[in-house]
C-alpha positions, 0 to 999 in steps of 0.5 A: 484830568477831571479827577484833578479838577474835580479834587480842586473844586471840592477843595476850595469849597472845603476851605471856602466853607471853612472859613466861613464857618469861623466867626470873624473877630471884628464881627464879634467884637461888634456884637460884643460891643452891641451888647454892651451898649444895650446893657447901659442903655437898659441903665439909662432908662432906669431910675438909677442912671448917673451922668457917668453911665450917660458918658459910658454910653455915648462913648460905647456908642461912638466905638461901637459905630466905628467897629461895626460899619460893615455890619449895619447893612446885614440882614437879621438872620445874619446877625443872628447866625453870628451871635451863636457863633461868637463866644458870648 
């Protein structure tokens, strides 16, 4: 019986450590996301800007706001971990 339960545990923690290790969708869409919104900040704050990148930006700002709530409160290291794990 506690072969059985002890086969189960390692198990879950198998799948468990599994599923964690694959970087979620949304998670890198963000990161996606944030990294967008950087390049055209970096745009903004050059000499070039036009009113269109000011536009681009408040609009990848706005969808990177929707799709990245839940990682705002992340700490720094989590964030790290997840931009080696998404595909850049």
């Amino acid at each position: 019986m506690s072969l059985i339960k002890l086969s189960i545990s390692f198990l879950a923690s198998a799948a468990l450590l599994s599923a964690c290790s694959q970087p979620d969708q949304a998670q890198c869409a963000c990161l996606k996301q944030a990294q967008k919104v950087n390049h055209l900040s970096e745009v903004i704050w050059s000499a070039t800007a036009t009113h269109q990148d000011t536009i681009l930006l408040k609009q990848a700002l706005e969808k990177k706001e929707s799709i990245c709530k839940e990682l705002v409160q992340s700490a720094p290291d989590v964030l790290q971990q997840l931009k080696e794990a998404c595909p850049q």
